[in-house]
MIKOLLUM-234412 format. One line per 4 residues: number of its first residue (from 1); their letters; for each residue x, y, z of C-alpha. Coordinates in pm, whole numbers. Each point is the difference from the previous one (the first is absolute). Last residue first. Layout:
residues N
NUM> a> X:Y:Z; ...
END
This chain:
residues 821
821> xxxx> 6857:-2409:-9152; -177:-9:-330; -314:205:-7; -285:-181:-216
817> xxxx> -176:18:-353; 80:-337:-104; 370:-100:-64; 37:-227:-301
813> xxxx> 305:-240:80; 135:-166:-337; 357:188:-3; 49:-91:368
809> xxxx> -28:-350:-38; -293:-102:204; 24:-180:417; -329:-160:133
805> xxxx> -153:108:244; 73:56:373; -302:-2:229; 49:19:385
801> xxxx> -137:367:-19; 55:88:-397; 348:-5:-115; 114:28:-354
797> xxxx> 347:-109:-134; 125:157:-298; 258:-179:-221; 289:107:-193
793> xxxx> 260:-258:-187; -253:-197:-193; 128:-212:-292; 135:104:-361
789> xxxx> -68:308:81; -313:231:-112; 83:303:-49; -64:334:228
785> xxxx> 179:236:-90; 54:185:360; -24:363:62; -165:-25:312
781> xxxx> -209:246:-24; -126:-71:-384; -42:-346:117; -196:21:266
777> xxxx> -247:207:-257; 1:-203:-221; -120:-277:239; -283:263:85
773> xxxx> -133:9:-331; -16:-350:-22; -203:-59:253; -210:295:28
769> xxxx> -302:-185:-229; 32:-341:205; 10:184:341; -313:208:-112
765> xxxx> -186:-337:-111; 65:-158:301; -105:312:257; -277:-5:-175
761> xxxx> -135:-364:3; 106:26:399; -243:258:86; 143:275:164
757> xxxx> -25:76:324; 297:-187:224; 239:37:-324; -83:377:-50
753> xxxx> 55:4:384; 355:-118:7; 67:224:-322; -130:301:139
749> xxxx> 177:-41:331; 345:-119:-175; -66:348:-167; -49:198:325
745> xxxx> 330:-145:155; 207:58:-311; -131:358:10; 98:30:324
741> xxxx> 317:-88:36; 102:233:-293; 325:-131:-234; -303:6:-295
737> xxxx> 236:-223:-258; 37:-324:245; 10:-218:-300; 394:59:-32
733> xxxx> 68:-8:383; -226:-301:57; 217:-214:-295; 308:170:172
729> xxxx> -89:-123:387; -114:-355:-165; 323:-8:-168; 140:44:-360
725> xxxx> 389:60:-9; 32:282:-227; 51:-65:-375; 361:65:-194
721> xxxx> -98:-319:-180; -295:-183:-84; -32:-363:-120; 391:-62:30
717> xxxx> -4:79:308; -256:-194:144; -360:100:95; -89:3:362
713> xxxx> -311:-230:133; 271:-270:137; 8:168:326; -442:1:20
709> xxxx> -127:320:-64; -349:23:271; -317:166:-84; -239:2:325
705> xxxx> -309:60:15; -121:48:344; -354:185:22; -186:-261:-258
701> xxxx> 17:-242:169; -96:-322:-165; -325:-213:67; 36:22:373
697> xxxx> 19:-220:264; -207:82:282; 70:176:315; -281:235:-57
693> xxxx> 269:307:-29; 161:-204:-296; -302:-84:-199; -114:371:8
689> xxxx> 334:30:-255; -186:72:-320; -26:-129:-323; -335:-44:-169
685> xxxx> -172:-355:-34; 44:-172:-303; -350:-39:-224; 24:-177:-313
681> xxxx> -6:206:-307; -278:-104:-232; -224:170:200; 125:303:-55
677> xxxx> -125:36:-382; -318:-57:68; -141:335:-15; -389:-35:38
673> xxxx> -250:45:-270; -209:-298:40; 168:-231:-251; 286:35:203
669> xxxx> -121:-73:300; -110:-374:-117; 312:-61:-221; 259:117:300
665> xxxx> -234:-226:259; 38:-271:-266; 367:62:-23; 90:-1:361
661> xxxx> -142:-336:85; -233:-51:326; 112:-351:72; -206:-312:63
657> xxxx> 33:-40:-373; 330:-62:-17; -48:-279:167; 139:-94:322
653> xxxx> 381:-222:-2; 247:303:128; -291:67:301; 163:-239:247
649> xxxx> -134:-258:255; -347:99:-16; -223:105:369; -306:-132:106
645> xxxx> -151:211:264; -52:-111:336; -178:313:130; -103:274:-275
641> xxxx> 194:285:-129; 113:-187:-327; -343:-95:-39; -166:312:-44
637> xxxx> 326:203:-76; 9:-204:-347; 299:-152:-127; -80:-329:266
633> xxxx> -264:-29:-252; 254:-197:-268; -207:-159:-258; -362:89:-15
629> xxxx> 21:308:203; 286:87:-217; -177:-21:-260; -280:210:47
625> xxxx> 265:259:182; 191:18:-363; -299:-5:-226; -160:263:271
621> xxxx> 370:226:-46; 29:-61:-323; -422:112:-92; 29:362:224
617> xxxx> 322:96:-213; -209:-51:-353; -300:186:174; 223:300:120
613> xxxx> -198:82:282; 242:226:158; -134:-100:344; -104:-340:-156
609> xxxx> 346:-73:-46; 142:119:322; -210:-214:196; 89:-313:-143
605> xxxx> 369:123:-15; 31:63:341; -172:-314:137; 194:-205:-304
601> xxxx> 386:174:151; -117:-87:357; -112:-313:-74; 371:-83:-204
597> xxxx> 193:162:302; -159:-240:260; 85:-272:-201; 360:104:45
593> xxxx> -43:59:362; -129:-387:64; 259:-126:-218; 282:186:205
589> xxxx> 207:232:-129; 336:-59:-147; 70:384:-71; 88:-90:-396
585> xxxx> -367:-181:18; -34:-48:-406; -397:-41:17; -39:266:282
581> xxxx> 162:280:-124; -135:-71:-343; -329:84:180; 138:242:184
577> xxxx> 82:188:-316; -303:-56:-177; -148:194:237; 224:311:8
573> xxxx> -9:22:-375; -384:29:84; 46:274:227; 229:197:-288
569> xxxx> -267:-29:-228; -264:109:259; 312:280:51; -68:111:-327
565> xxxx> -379:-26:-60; -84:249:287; 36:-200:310; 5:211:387
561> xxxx> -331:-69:225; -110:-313:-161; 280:-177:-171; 215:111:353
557> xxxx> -299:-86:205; 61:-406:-192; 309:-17:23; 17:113:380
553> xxxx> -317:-272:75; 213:-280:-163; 298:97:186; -229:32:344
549> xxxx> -160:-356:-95; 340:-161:-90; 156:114:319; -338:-91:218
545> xxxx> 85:-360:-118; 347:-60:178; 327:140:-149; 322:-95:136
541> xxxx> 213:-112:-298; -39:351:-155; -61:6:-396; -329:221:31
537> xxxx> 143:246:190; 264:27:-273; -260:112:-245; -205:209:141
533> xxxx> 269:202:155; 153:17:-387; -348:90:-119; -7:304:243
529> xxxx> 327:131:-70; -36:-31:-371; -345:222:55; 199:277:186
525> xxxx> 59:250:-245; -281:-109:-309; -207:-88:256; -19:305:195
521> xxxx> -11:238:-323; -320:-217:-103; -155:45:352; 70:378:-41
517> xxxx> -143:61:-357; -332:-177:131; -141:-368:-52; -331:-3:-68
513> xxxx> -181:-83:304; -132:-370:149; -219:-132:210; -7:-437:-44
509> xxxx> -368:-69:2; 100:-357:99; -266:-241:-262; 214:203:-245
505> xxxx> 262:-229:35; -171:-308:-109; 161:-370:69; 245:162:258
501> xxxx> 291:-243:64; 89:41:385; 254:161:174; -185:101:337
497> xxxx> -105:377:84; -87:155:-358; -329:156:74; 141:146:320
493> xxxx> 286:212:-132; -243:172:-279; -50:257:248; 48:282:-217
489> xxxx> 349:172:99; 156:-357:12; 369:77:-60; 90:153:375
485> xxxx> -175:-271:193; 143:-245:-277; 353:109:52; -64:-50:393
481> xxxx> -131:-349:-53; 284:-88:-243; 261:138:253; -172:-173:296
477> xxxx> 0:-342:-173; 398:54:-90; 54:69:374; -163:-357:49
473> xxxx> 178:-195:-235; 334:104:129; 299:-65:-217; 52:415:-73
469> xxxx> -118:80:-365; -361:232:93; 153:138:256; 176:242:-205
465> xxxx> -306:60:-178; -111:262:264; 367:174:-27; -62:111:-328
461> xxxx> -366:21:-29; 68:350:267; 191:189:-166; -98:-75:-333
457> xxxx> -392:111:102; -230:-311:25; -304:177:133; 8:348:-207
453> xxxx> 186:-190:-273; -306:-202:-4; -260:289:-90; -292:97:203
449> xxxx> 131:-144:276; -277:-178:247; 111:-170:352; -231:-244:115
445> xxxx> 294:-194:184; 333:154:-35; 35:58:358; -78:-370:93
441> xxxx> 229:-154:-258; 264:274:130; -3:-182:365; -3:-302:-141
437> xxxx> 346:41:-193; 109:189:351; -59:-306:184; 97:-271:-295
433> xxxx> 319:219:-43; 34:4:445; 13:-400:3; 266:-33:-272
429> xxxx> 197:277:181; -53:-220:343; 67:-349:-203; 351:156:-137
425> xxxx> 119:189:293; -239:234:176; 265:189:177; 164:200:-243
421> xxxx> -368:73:-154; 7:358:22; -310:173:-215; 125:243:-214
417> xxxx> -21:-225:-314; 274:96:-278; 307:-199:112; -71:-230:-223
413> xxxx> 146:-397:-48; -271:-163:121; -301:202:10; -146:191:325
409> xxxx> -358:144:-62; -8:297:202; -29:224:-310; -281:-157:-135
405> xxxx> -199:77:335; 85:386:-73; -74:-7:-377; -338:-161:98
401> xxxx> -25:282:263; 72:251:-266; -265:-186:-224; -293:38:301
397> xxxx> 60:348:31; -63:109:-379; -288:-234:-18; -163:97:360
393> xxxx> 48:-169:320; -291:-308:117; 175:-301:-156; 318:117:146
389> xxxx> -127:45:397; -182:-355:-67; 339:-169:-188; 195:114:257
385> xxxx> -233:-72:312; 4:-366:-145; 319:-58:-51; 107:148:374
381> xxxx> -264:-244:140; 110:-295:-233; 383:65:135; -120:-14:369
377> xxxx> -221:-277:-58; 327:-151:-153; 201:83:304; -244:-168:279
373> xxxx> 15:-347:-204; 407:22:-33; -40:78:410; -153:-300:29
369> xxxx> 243:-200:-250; 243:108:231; -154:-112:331; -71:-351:-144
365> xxxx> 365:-44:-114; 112:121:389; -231:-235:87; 164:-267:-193
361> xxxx> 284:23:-257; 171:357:-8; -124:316:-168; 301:300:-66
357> xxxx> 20:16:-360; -428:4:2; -25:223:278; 243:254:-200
353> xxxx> -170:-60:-319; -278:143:171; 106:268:200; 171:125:-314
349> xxxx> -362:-38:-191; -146:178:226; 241:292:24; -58:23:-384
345> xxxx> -351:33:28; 31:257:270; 245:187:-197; -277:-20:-287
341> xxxx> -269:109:212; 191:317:118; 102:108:-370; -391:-44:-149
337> xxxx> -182:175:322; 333:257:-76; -34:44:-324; -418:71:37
333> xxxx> 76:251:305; -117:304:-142; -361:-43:55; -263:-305:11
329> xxxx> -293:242:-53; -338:-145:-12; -115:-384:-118; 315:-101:34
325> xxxx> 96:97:393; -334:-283:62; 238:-270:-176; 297:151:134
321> xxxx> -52:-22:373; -164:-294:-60; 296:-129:-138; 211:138:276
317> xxxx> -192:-229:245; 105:-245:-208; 368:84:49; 1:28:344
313> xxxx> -157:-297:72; 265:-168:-257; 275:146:214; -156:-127:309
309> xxxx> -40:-339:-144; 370:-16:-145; 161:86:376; 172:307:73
305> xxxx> 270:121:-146; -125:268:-228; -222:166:257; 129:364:-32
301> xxxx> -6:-37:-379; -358:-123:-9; -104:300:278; 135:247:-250
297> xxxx> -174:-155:-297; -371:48:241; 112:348:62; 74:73:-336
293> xxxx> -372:-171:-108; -128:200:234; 118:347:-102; -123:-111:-346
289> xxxx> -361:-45:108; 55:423:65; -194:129:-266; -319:-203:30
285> xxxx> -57:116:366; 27:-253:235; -285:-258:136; -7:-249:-288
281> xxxx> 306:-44:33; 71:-9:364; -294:-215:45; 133:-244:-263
277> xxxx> 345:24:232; -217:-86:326; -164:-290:-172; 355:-133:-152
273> xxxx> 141:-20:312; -267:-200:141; 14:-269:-235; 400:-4:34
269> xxxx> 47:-338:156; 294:24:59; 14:457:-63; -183:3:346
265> xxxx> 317:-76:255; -184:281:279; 316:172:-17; 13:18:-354
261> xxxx> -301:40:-67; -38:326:304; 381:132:-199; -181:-28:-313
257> xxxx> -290:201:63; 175:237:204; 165:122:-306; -326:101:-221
253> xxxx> -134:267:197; 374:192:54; 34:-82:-408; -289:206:-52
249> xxxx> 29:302:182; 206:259:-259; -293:-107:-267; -281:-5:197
245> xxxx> -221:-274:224; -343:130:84; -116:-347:-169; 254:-192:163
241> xxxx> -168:96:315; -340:-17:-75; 74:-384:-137; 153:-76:305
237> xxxx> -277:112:207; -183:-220:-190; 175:-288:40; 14:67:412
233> xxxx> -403:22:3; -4:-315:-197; 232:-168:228; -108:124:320
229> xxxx> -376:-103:-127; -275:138:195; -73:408:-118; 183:-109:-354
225> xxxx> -190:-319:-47; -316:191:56; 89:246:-238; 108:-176:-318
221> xxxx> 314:-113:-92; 146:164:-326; 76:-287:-268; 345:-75:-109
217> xxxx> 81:128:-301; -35:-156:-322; 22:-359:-186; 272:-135:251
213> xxxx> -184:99:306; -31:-320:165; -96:83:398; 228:-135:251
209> xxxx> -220:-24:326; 172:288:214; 122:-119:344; 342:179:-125
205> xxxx> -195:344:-44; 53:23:341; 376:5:17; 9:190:-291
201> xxxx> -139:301:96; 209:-17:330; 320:10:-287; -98:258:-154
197> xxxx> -77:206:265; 354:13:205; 252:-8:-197; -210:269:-214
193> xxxx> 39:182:278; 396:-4:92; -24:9:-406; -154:323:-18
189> xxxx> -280:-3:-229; -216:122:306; 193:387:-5; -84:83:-348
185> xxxx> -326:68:115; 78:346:106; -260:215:-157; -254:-289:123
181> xxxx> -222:-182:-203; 272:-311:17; 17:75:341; -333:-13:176
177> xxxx> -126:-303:-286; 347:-223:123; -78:44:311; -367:-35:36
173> xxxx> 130:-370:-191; 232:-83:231; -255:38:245; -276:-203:-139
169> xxxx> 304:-291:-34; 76:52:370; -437:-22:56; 25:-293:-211
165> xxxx> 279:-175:222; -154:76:308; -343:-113:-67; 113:-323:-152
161> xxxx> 252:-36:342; -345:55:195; -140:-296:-213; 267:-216:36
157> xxxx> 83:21:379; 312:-72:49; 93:339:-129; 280:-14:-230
153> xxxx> 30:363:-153; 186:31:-308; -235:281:-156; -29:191:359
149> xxxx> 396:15:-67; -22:163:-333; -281:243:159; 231:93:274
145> xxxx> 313:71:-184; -196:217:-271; -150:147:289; 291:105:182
141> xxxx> 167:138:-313; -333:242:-111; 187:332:-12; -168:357:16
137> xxxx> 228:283:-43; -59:153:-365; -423:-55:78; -116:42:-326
133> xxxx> -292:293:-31; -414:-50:-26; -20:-350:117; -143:-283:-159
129> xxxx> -185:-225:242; 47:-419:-84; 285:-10:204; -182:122:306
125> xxxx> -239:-291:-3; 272:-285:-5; 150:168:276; -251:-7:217
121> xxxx> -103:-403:-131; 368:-80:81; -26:161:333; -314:-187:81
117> xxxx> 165:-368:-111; 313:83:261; -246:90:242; -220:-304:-71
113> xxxx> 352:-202:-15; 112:75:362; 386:34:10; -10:395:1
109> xxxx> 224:165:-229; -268:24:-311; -193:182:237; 265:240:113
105> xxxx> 94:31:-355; -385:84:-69; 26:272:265; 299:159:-125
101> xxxx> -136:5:-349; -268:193:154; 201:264:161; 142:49:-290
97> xxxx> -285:33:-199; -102:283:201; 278:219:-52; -52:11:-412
93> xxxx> -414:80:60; 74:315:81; -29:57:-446; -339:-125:45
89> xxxx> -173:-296:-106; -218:-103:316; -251:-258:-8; 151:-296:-56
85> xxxx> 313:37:235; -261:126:273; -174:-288:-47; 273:-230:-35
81> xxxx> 138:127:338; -354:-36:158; 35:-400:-52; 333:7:118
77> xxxx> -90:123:325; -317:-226:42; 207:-311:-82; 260:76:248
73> xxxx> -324:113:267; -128:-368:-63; 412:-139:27; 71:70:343
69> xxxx> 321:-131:29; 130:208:237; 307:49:-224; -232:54:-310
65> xxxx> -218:234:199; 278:234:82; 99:21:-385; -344:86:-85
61> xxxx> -54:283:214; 371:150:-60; -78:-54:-380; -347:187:55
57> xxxx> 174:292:155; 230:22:-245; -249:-36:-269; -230:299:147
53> xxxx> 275:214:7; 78:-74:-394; -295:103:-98; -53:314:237
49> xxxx> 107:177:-320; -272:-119:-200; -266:175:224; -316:-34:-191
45> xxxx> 52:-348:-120; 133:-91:359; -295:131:135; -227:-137:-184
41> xxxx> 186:-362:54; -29:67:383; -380:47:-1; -37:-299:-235
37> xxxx> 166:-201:220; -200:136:294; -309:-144:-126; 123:-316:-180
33> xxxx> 126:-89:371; 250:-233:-148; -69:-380:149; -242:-166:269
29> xxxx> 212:-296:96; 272:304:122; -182:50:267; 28:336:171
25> xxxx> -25:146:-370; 268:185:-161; -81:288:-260; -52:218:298
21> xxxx> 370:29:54; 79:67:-345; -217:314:1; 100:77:394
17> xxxx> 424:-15:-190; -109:236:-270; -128:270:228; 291:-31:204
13> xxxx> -83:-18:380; -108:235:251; -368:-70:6; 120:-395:69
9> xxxx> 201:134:286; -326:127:166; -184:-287:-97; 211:-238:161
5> xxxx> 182:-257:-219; -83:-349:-128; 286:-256:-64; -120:-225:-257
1> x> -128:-342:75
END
């Protein structure tokens, strides 16, 4: 009960303090005097100054109450506070308030939960008033501290430590409303506070039933959950939060999240993770998604070492990130999403190949091939939020990241990839090419050029096809796929998955353009380079059935996408030159391979055929299939393909007529208008030195060529007289005309790349019209006479690689159009 006074002392009192006085009943069971409460709040609203009097005094009442426990007259004090705090809006009104926050903190101090619940509610109610003018003193540390601890609380009773934690999640929330519309808001993105929120926000939102919110957002809880539900209530005050969220504050929200997973070990299983980060997302401005996506990078680097799953965690929930990050603005940090994931990839594989070196026999054996598990779901994670984050960039964007994977891609023998791979070793680098391979086949997926030297640009088909050669059967699958994700730009892909014989084309609606000036220029550049990749992938030792499909499929997008009547000439040279391939078997191949060879040539050149729809050309190849199916079906990719298929001895005792023969194509295209000419020259493939960096043996080399004079090579006495001994540093002397470094270096660069472009037919006929020109030439320098002697006394020798041919007289050697050294 209140302590009364006399009457005379009562006359002598304060004004204000008889007002507040009266507002208490005897017995607190009966409540606020409405009477006198409406007395005092008139006369607060009509003396504003006396505001702040009236708060003191009704902080000193309250705090004396709470240490006497009497909690009716506790409840009656704060109940006029919010009166008075509702009704008056006056510039007085500054003082006031802090008397009130004083008495909520000494409510939220007391260790009785309805005080602590009341103080909340108080507060709560004064966060949602907008005052007049910013307060440039007023800080809100103690409750920040307060409410995060309410939100932890661990009553033993459950249903008072439900009441707790909402009412410390209702008062994070005042919080965050009083300060973000405050002048000095800035002051709650502070990380000592942000330390603090975040993670109490999370705590709760832990008992959250995962919701699926892969097609869209997740869905707003409604108000009943929010008033009952910790978890709800704690989700949505998350949501307001990151919502209020700026540009200099973002990364001071976003931090805590990973320091409460990581604490809490939530990346293993990551279901969890990957809610709060969709939140995130879909609770952030647009503009900043990319802020993030850094943040969720940094975190990958700073967790490098630990174990697979948490790396993988991480890395899925950064494929959220990046799916929803898509659909807006993904920002400036495309390179270095792509750069980050690819050092990850690569630290993968090393940890990898590492287990794998290191694995012993029994449960250390068992432990390894764990871990080997962990690591690939690590690699398929980091694959698949490469090709997502590519498949979802625009054109110009997408091919600089396809020039960026490309450039990763470690080949034997290079030093051009930037990715280091001195501690891979030969199964670890093999590893990483299929992981970056796949990586690109993902990024390249769906994308659309206009014009294929917009997708297959010479910088970039270079070092693609480089692949293509190496002994691996699976890096060559991801080269053809990629190539064909670049090629197809009208989804023609799909209608020729399987190498089959096709009784009626035109049953597949094959799309189709006219082939443009570009495409042309393309083929007529790089077209030798594509049948000679063709060609050789089709004579390796290792291929499996998915090799002959993806060649088949390449032919057949190249006819499509790329053939004007030349290069279908030159793709049907190509054809019958794996089939001859595979009848005289220089490589030694097996039967099963050279069979394979003979359905892939009659799948390419059934379809072909009716694509040009030569009638003539259309009835060989069915005579030739019709009989074959008769005769020999394991020719045809329907049976050759198939289980338990009977295979020939040898091919040297077949019938002509199982053969597609050179003339009767030549006689059938011919009569049809189209330059035949070519075909009668077999097809060799073009000269280059790929072979070499794909540790293969190559067909010659054409970077060393080496002309050596042999001792006996100089010409007696009494042949020619008064003559300067000839030597290889005189013959080089006497051609070497120019005495400029560079010019010799820029022509052996045109002639080394006239040999790796140009067709073989003309570099022939060129060499054969120079020849004897040239040896005239020699001659003139030298000042020899040549004659033929009685036997030869000069000789060349010319080295190639490990190749040494034959030795010539000097007088009968016809140089072609090369640089002597």
């Amino acid at each position: 009960m209140p302590t009364r006074v006399c009457c005379c002392c009562s006359a002598l009192r304060p004004r204000y303090k008889r007002l507040v006085d009266n507002i208490f009943p005897e017995d607190p069971k009966d409540g606020l005097v409405k009477a006198d409460m409406e007395k005092l709040t008139f006369y607060a609203v009509s003396a504003p100054e006396k505001l702040d009097r009236i708060g003191s005094y009704l902080a000193e009442r309250l705090s004396r109450d709470v240490v006497r426990h009497r909690s009716g007259y506790v409840l009656i004090a704060m109940e006029a506070l919010d009166q008075l705090l509702m009704a008056c809006h006056s510039q007085s009104i500054k003082p006031f308030v802090e008397s009130f926050l004083h008495m909520v903190a000494k409510l939220l101090e007391s260790g009785e939960p309805k005080l602590q619940v009341l103080g909340t509610n108080s507060f709560v109610k004064f966060a949602n008033i907008e005052e007049d003018t910013p307060s440039y003193h007023r800080r809100y540390d103690f409750f920040v501290s307060r409410f995060s601890a309410m939100c932890h609380s661990c009553h033993s009773d459950p249903e008072i430590r439900t009441e707790i934690r909402i009412a410390g999640i209702r008062g994070i929330q005042g919080v965050v409303r009083k300060t973000v519309n405050d002048e000095l808001r800035a002051t709650i993105w502070e990380p000592q506070h942000m330390d603090k929120i975040v993670p109490s926000l999370l705590f709760n939102m832990q008992k959250i039933e995962e919701v699926d919110s892969r097609t869209g957002p997740p869905p707003s809880p409604s108000a009943t959950d929010k008033e009952e539900n910790p978890a709800v209530l704690a989700e949505n005050c998350f949501r307001e939060l990151l919502g209020r969220a700026t540009f200099g504050n973002m990364n001071n929200a976003v931090r805590p999240v990973f320091a409460h997973l990581d604490h809490h070990k939530l990346w293993d299983p990551n279901e969890f993770a990957v809610h709060c980060f969709k939140i995130i997302m879909y609770s952030i401005q647009a503009q900043y998604s990319h802020h993030v996506i850094q943040e969720i990078l940094g975190h990958l680097d700073a967790r490098k070492k630990d174990s697979p799953r948490v790396r993988a965690g991480i890395i899925q929930v950064l494929l959220e990130a990046v799916a929803i990050a898509a659909k807006g603005s993904i920002g400036p940090t495309v390179l270095e999403v792509f750069n980050t994931l690819l050092k990850h990839l690569r630290l993968s594989v090393e940890f990898e190949a590492n287990d794998l070196q290191g694995g012993s026999v029994g449960s250390a054996s068992l432990n390894s091939s764990s871990k080997d598990n962990d690591e690939k779901i690590v690699q398929n994670a980091i694959i698949q939020t490469i090709g997502f984050f590519g498949s979802n960039l625009p054109d110009y964007q997408r091919s600089e990241i396809m020039m960026f994977i490309m450039g990763k891609v470690p080949v034997f023998g290079t030093s051009t990839h930037t990715l280091d791979i001195s501690q891979l070793g030969d199964l670890g680098t093999r590893r990483i090419q299929i992981m970056l391979l796949r990586s690109l086949l993902m990024v390249t997926s769906g994308y659309k050029a206009k014009t294929i030297v917009t997708a297959l640009p010479g910088s970039f088909l270079d070092p693609l096809l480089s692949p293509s050669l190496m002994e691996d059967y699976e890096l060559r699958q991801l080269v053809l796929e990629v190539m064909h994700n670049l090629m197809d730009r009208h989804d023609n892909r799909a209608k020729l998955r399987g190498i089959r014989i096709i009784p009626d084309v035109a049953d597949l609606k094959i799309k189709r353009e006219k082939i443009c000036r570009q495409d042309t220029s393309f083929m007529k550049k790089n077209g030798q380079q594509l049948y000679r990749h063709i060609y050789l992938g089709c004579k390796e030792e290792d291929n499996v059935q998915k090799n002959y499909e993806l060649l088949y499929t390449s032919l057949a997008l190249i006819t499509i996408e790329l053939a004007n009547e030349e290069v279908v000439i030159d793709l049907i040279r190509l054809a019958i030159a794996l089939q001859d391939s595979a009848i005289i078997n220089e490589d030694n191949l097996p039967m099963f391979h050279r069979c394979g060879i003979m359905a892939l040539v009659a799948a390419y050149l059934n379809f072909v055929s009716q694509m040009i729809a030569v009638p003539a050309f259309c009835q060989h190849v069915s005579k030739v299939i019709e009989i074959r199916t008769m005769e020999a079906p394991y020719f045809l990719p329907e049976h050759i393909f198939r289980d338990k298929c009977m295979l020939p001895k040898s091919l040297e005792k077949h019938d002509k007529n199982l053969y597609f023969l050179t003339n009767k194509i030549a006689e059938s295209l011919g009569g049809s208008g189209y330059s035949v000419e070519r075909l009668s020259v077999p097809y060799v493939p073009q000269v280059t030195d790929e072979d070499r960096l794909s540790r293969r043996k190559s067909i010659v080399d054409t970077v060393s060529i080496q002309v050596d004079i042999l001792p006996n090579s100089i010409p007696s006495d009494d042949v020619v007289s008064n003559t300067e001994e000839i030597t290889f540093e005189a013959l080089k002397k006497a051609i070497d005309t120019s005495g400029m470094e560079e010019q010799e270096k820029e022509k052996r660069r045109l002639v080394i790349e006239k040999f790796q472009k140009a067709p073989f037919e003309e570099i022939a006929a060129q060499c054969e019209s120079k020849a004897n020109l040239l040896h005239d030439r020699l001659a003139q320098i030298l000042e020899l006479t040549i004659r033929p002697p009685p036997s030869p006394s000069g000789t060349l020798t010319i080295t190639s690689g490990h190749a040494q041919y034959q030795s010539v007289p000097v007088y009968e050697m016809k140089f072609p159009d090369l640089c002597v050294y």
